[in-house]
C-alpha positions as CSV (number, residue, x, y, z in Angstrom):
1,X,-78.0,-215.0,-22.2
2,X,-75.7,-213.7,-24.6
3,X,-74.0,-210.3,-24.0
4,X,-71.8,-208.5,-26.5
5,X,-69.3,-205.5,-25.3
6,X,-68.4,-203.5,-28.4
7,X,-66.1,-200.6,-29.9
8,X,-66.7,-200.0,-33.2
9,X,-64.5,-197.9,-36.5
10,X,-64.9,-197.9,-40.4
11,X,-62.3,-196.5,-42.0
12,X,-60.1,-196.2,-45.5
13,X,-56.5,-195.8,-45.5
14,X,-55.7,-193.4,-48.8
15,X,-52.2,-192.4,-50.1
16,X,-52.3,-188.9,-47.5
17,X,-52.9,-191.3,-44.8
18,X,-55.9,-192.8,-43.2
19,X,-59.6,-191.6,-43.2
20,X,-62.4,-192.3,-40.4
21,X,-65.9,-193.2,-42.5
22,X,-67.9,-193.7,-39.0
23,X,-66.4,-194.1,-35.4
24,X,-68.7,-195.5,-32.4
25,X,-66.3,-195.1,-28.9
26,X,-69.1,-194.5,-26.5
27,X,-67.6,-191.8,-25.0
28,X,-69.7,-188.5,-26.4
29,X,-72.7,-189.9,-24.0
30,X,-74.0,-192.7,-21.7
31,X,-77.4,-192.7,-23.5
32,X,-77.7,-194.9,-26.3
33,X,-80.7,-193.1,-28.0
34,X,-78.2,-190.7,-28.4
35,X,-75.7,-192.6,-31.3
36,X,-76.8,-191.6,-34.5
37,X,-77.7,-194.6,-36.7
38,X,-77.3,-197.1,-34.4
39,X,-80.4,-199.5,-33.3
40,X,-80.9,-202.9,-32.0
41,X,-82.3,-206.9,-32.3
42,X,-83.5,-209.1,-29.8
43,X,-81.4,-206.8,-27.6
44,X,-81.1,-203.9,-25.5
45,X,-78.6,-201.4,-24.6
46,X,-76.4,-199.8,-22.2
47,X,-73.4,-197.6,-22.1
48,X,-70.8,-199.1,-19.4
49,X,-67.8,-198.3,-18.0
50,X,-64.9,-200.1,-18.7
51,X,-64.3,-200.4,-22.0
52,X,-61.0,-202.4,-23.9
53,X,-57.7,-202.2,-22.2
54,X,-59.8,-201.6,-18.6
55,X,-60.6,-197.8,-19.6
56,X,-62.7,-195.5,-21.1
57,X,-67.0,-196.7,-22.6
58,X,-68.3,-199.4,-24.1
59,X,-71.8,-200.4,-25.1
60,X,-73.5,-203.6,-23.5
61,X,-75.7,-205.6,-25.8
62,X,-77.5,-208.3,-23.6
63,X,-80.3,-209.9,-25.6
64,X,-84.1,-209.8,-24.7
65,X,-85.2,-213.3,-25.3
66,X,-83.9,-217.0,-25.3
67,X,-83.2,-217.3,-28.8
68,X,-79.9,-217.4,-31.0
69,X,-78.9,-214.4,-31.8
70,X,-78.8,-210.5,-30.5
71,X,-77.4,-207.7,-32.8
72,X,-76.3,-204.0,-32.6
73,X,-77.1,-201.9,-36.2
74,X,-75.6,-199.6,-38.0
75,X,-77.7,-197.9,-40.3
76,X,-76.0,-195.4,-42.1
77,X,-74.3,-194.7,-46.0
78,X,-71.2,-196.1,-46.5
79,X,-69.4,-196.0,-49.1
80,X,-67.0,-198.2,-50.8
81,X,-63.4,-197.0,-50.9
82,X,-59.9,-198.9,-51.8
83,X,-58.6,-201.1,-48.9
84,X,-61.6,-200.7,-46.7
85,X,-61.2,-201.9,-42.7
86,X,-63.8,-202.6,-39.9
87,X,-62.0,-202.6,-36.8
88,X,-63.2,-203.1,-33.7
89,X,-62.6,-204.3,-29.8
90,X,-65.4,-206.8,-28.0
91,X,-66.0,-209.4,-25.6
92,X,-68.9,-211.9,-25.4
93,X,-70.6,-213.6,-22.7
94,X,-73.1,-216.4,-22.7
95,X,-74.7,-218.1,-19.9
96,X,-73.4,-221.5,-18.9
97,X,-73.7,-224.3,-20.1
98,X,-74.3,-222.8,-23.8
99,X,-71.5,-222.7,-26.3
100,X,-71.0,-219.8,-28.4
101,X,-71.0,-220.5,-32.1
102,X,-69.1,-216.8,-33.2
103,X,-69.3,-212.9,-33.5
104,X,-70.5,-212.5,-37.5
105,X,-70.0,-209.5,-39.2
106,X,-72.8,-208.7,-41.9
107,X,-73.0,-205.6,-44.3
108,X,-76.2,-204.9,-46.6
109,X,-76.4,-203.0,-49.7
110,X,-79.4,-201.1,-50.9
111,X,-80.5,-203.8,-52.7
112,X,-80.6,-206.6,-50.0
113,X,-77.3,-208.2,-50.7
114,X,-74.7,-209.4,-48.4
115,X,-71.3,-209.1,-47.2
116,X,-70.2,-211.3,-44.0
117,X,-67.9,-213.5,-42.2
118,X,-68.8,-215.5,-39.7
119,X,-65.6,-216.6,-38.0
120,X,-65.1,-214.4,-34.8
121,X,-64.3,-216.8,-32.1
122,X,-66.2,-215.8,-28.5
123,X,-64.1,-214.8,-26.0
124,X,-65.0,-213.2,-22.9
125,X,-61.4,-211.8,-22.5
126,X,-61.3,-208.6,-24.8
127,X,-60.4,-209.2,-27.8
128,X,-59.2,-206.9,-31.4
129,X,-61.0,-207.9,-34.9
130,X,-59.9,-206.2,-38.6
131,X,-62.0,-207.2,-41.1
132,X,-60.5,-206.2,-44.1
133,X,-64.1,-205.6,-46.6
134,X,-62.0,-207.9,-49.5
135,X,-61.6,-211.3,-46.8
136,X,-66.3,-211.0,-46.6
137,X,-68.1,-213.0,-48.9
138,X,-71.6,-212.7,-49.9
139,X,-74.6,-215.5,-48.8
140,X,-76.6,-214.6,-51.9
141,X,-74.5,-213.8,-54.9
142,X,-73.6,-209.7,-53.9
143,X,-70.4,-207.9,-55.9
144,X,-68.9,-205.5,-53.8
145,X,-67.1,-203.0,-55.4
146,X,-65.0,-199.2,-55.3
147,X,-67.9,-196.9,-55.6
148,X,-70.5,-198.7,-54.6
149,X,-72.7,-197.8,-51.1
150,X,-73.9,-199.8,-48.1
151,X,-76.3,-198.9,-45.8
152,X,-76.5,-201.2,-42.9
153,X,-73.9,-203.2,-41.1
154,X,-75.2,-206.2,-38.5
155,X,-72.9,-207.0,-35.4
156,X,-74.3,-209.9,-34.1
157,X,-73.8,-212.9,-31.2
158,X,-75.0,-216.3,-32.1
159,X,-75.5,-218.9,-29.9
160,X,-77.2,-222.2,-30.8
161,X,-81.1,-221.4,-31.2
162,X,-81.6,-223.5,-28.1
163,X,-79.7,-221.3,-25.8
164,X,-80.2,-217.8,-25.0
165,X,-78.5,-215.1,-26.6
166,X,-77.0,-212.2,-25.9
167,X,-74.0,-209.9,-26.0
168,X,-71.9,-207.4,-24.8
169,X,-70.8,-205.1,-27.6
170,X,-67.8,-202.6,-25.8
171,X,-66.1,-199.4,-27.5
172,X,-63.7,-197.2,-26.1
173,X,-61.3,-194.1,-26.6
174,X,-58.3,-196.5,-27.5
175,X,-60.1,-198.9,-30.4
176,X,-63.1,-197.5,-31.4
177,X,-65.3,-199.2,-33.7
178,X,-64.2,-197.6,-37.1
179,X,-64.1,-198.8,-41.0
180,X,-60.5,-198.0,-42.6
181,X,-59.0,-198.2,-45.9
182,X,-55.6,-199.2,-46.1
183,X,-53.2,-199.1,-48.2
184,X,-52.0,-203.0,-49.8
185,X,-52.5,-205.1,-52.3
186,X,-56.1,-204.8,-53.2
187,X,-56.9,-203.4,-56.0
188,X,-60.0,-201.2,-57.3
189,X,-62.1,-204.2,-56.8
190,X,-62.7,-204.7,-53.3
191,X,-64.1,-208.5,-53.3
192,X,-65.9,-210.3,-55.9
193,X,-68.4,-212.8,-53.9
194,X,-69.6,-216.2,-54.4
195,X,-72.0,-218.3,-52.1
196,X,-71.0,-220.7,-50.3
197,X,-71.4,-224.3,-51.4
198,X,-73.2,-227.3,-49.7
């Protein structure tokens, strides 16, 4: 089983300083039914106590059946801003004897295509990710670009389809999961993708 403990933030950083586009911490309620725009795959869901740094929530992601992958959705617009950041705490868990393969990140647009990395190492010591939206790269040929909209973000666990997945998914007061701009050295385009080769 793969479990997945997750915090979650999107946010831009502008020139007056930076600006929250969603934030996910888990505190607000222990019901899950209660997160606006949030659903699940091959999973289930529960909001736990401790969260990063030993305090505060965190949701629980274990998944449902032995297969490899579980995922917590974000279903929601977003929009496309300078310097755009996912930031977020987690920890994974699998059951033993199964190896990880990584934590991917993976962003839809209305028109199906893709925005990802796939290069979050398991760990099942907590752990801080910032995933700057010009570092993804798109599976199918996608442009993303200032101005543009997406509408879903997948968090997932995979684990080799052998194994069982699951995942533990944790947010709390201190990182919660939260897309950011900052300000650097991007400019108006935020990535230009191309599909990977092989």
């Amino acid at each position: 089983m793969l479990r997945i403990a997750l915090a979650l933030t999107l946010l831009s950083a502008a020139a007056a300083g930076a600006q929250d586009i969603f934030v996910y911490d888990f505190e607000q309620s222990e019901d899950f039914a209660d997160y606006e725009g949030l659903s699940l795959s091959n999973a289930t869901a529960e909001i736990v106590t401790p969260g990063a740094g030993g305090e505060g929530h965190c949701v629980r992601v274990p998944s449902v059946e032995r297969r490899g992958s579980c995922a917590l959705v974000v279903s929601r617009p977003m929009p496309v801003v300078k310097n755009l950041v996912l930031s977020f705490d987690y920890r994974t868990e699998i059951e033993e004897g199964i190896d990880g393969r990584y934590l991917g990140i993976l962003f839809f647009d209305a028109d199906g295509k893709q925005f990802g990395r796939w290069d979050q190492p398991f760990s099942d010591e907590w752990r801080h990710a910032q995933v700057p939206f010009a570092t993804l790269s798109s599976p199918n040929e996608g442009v993303l670009a200032v101005g543009g909209e997406l509408v879903r973000l997948n968090l997932y666990g995979r684990a080799p389809d052998e194994g069982r997945a699951g995942g533990r998914r944790r947010a709390g007061p201190a990182q919660p999961l939260r897309p950011r701009a900052r300000r650097g050295r991007h400019d108006d385009r935020v990535a230009r993708q191309h599909p990977p080769r092989g």
